[in-house]
VOTI-330506 format. One line per 2 residues: number of its first residue (from 1); for each residue x, y, z of N, C-alpha, C, O. Coordinates in nm, 3 decimals, m for minus. Layout:
<rs>
NUM = X,Y,Z,X,Y,Z,X,Y,Z,X,Y,Z | ...
</rs>
This chain:
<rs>
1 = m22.391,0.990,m5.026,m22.329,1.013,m4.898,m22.281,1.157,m4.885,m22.326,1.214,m4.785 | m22.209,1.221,m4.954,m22.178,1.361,m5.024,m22.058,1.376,m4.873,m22.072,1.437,m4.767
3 = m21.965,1.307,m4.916,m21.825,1.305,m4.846,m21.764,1.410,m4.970,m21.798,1.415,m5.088 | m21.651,1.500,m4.890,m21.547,1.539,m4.967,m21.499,1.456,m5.066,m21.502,1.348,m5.007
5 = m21.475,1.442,m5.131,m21.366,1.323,m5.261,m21.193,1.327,m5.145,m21.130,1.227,m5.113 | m21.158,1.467,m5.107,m21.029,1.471,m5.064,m21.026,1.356,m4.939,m20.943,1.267,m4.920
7 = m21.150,1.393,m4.862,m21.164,1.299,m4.733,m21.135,1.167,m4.761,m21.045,1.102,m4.709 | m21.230,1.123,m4.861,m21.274,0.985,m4.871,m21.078,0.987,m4.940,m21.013,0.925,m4.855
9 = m21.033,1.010,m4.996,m20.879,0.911,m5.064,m20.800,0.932,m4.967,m20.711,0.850,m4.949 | m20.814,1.078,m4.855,m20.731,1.076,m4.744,m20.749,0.906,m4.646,m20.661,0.822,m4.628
11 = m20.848,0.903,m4.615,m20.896,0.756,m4.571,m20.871,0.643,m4.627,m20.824,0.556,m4.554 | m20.885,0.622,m4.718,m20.805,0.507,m4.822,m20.690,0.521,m4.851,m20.629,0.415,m4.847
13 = m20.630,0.609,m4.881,m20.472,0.596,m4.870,m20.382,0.574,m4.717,m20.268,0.530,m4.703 | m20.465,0.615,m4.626,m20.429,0.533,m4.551,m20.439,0.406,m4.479,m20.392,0.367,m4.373
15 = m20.503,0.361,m4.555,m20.566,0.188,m4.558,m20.469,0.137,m4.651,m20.428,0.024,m4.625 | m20.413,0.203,m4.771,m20.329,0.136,m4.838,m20.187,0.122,m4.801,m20.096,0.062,m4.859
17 = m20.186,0.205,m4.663,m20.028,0.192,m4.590,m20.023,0.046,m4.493,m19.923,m0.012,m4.451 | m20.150,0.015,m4.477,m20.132,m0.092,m4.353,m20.075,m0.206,m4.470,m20.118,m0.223,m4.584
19 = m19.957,m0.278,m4.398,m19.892,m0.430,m4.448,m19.941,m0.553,m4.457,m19.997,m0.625,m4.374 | m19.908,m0.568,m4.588,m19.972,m0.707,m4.564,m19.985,m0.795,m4.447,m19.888,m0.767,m4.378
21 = m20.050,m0.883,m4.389,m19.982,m1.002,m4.244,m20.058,m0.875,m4.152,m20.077,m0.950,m4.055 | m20.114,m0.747,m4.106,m20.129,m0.668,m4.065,m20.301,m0.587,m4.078,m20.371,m0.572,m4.179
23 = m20.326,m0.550,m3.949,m20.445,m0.510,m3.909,m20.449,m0.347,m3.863,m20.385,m0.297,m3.770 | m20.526,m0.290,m3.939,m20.563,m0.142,m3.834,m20.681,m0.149,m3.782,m20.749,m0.242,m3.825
25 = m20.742,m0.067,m3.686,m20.888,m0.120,m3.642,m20.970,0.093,m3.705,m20.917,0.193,m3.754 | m21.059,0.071,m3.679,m21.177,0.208,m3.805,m21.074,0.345,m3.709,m20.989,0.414,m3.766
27 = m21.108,0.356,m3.558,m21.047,0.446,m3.468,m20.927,0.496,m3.556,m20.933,0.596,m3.628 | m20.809,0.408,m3.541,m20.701,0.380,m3.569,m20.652,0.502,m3.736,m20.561,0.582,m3.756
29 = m20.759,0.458,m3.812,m20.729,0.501,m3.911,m20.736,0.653,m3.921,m20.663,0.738,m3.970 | m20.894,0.654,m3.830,m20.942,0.814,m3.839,m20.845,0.879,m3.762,m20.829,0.998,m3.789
31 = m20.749,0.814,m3.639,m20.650,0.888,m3.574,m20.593,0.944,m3.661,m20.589,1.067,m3.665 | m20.512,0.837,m3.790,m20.401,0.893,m3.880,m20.451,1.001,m3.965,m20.362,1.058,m4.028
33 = m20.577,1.048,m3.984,m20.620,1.142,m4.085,m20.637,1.287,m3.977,m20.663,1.401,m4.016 | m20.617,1.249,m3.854,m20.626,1.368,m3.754,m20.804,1.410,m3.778,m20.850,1.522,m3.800
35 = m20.887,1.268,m3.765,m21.009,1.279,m3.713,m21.013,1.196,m3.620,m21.061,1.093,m3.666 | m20.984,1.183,m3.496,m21.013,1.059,m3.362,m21.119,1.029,m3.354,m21.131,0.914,m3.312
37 = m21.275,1.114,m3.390,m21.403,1.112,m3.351,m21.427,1.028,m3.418,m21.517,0.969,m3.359 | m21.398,0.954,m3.554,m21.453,0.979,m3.689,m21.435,0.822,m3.701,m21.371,0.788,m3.800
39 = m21.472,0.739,m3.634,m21.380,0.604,m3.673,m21.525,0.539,m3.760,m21.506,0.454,m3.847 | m21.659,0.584,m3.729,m21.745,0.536,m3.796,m21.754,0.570,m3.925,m21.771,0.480,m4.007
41 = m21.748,0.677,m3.959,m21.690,0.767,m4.102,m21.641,0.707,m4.136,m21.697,0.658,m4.234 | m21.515,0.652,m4.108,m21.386,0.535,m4.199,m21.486,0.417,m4.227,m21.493,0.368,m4.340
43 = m21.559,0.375,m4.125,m21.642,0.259,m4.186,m21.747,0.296,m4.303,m21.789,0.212,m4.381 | m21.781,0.418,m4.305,m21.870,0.386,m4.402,m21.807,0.428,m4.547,m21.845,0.367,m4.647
45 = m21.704,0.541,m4.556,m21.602,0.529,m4.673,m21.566,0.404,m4.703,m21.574,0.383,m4.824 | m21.515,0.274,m4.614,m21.472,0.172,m4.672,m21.599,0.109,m4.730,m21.620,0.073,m4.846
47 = m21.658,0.105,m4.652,m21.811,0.043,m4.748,m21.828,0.059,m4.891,m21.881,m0.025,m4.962 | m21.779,0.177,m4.933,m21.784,0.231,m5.077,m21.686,0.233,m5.135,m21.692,0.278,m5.249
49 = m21.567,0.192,m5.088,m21.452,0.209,m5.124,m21.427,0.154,m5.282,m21.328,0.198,m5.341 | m21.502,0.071,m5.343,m21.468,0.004,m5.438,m21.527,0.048,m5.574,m21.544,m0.009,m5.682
51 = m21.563,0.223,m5.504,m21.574,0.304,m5.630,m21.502,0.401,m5.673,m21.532,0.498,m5.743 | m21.338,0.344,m5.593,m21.233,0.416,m5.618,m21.146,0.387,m5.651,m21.063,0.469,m5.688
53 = m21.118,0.224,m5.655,m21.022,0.184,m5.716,m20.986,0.027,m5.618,m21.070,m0.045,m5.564 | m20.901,0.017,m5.620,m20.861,m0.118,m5.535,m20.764,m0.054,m5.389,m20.665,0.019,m5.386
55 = m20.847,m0.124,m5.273,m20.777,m0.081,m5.159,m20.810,m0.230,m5.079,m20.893,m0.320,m5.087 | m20.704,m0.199,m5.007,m20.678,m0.328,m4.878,m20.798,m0.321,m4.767,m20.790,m0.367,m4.653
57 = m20.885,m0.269,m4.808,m20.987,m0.259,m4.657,m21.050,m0.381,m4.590,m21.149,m0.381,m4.517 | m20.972,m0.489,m4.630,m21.015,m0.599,m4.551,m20.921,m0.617,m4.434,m20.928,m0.699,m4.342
59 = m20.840,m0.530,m4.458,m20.715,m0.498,m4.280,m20.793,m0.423,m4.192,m20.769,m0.432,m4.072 | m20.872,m0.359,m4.226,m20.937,m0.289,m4.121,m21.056,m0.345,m4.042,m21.159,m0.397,m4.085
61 = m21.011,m0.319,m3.898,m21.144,m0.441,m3.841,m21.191,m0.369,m3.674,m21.099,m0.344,m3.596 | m21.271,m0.354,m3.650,m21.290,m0.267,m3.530,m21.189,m0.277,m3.429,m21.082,m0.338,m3.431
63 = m21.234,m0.218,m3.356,m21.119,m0.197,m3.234,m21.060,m0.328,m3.156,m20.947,m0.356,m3.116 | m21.178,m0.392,m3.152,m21.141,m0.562,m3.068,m21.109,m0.660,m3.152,m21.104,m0.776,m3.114
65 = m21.079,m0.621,m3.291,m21.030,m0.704,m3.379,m21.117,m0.745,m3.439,m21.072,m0.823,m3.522 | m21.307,m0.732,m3.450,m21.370,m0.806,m3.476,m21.373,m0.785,m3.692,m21.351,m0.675,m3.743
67 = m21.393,m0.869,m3.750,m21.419,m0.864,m3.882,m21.592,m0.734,m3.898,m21.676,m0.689,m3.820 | m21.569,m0.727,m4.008,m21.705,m0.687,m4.071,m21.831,m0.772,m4.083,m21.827,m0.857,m4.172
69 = m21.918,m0.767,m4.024,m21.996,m0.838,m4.021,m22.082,m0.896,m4.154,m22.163,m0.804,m4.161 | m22.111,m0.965,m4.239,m22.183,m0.978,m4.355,m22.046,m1.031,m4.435,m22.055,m1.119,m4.520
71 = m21.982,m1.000,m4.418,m21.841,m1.007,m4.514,m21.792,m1.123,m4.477,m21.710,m1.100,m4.389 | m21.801,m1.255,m4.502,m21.714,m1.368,m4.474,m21.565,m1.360,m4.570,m21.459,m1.402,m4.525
73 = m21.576,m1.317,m4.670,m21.456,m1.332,m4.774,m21.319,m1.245,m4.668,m21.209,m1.295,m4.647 | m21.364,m1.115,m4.620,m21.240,m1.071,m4.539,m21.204,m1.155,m4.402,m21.119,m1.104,m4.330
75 = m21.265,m1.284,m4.360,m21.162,m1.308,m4.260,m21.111,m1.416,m4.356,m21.036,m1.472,m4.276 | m21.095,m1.497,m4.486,m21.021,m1.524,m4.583,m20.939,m1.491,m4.639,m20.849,m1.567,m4.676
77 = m20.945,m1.342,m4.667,m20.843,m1.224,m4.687,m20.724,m1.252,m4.590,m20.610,m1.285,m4.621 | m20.766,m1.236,m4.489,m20.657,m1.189,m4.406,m20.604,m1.345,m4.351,m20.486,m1.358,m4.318
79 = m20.684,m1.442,m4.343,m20.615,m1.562,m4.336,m20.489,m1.598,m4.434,m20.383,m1.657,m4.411 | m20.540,m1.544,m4.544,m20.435,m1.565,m4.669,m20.305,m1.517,m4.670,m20.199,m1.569,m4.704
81 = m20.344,m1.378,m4.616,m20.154,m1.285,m4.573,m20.098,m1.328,m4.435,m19.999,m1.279,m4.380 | m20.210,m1.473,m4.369,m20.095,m1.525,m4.216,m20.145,m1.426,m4.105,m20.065,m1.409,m4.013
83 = m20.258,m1.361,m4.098,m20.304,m1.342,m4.007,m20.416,m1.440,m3.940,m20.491,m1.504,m4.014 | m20.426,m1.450,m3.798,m20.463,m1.568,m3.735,m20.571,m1.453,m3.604,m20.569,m1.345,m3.546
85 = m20.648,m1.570,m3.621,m20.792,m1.508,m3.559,m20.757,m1.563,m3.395,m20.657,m1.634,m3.382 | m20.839,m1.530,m3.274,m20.873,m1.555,m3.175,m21.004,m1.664,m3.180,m20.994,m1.781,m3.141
87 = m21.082,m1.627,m3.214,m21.159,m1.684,m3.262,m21.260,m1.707,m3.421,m21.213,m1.692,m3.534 | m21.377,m1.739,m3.396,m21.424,m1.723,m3.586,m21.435,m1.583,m3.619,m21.464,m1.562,m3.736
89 = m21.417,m1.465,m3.533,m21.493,m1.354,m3.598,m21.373,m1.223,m3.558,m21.366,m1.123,m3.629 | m21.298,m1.241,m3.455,m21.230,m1.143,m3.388,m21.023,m1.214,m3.449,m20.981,m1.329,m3.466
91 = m20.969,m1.110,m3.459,m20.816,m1.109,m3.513,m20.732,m1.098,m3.385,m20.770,m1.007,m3.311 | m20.635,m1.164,m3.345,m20.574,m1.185,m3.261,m20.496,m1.013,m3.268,m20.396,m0.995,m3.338
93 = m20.552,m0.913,m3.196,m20.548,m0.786,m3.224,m20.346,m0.748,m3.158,m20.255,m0.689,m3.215 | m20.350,m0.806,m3.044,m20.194,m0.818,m2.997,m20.108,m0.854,m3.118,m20.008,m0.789,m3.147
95 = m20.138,m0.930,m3.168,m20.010,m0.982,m3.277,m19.994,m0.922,m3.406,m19.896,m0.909,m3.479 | m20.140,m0.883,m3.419,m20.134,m0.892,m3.597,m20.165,m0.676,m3.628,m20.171,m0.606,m3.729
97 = m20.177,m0.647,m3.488,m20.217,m0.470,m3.541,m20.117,m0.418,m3.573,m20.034,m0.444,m3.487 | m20.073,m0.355,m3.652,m20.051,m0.242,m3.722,m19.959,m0.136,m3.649,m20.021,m0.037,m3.609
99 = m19.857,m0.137,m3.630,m19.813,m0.021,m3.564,m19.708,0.096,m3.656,m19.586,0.089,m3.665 | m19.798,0.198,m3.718,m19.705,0.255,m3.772,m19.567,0.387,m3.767,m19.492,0.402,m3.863
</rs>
């Protein structure tokens, strides 16, 4: 992929701020790194994320709340910390986002 190393932990460390019970959506994150453009970038760092160590990136879910697609285990994840879906695929984005 040939990301910065600084980029990619700037992005994951801020995935490791979102709370348990709690959702950020990809936008969201790249806001906090002072990239707004960049929300697809955050998706594909999290994709890889698990060659950095252990991070919460199953809080992160697009803008309409929807889960990751292919990934059934993260809407389990987040069922587990008491977050509650709208439906099978999308996170009740009003209740459960993230406001930091």
């Amino acid at each position: 992929m040939g990301y910065d190393e600084g980029l990619i932990y700037e992005i994951l460390s801020a995935v490791e701020e979102i709370p348990k019970g709690r959702v950020a959506s990809y936008g969201q994150i790249a806001k906090l790194i002072g990239r707004d453009k960049n929300a697809r970038l955050v998706g594909r760092v999290l994709g890889m994320a698990e060659y950095y160590g252990q991070y919460p990136c199953h809080r992160v879910v697009n803008h309409a709340g929807r889960i990751a697609p292919g990934w059934r285990e993260q809407r389990f994840l987040l069922e587990a910390e008491g977050v509650e879906f709208k439906d099978e695929l999308h996170v009740n984005m009003k209740e459960y986002q993230w406001d930091p």
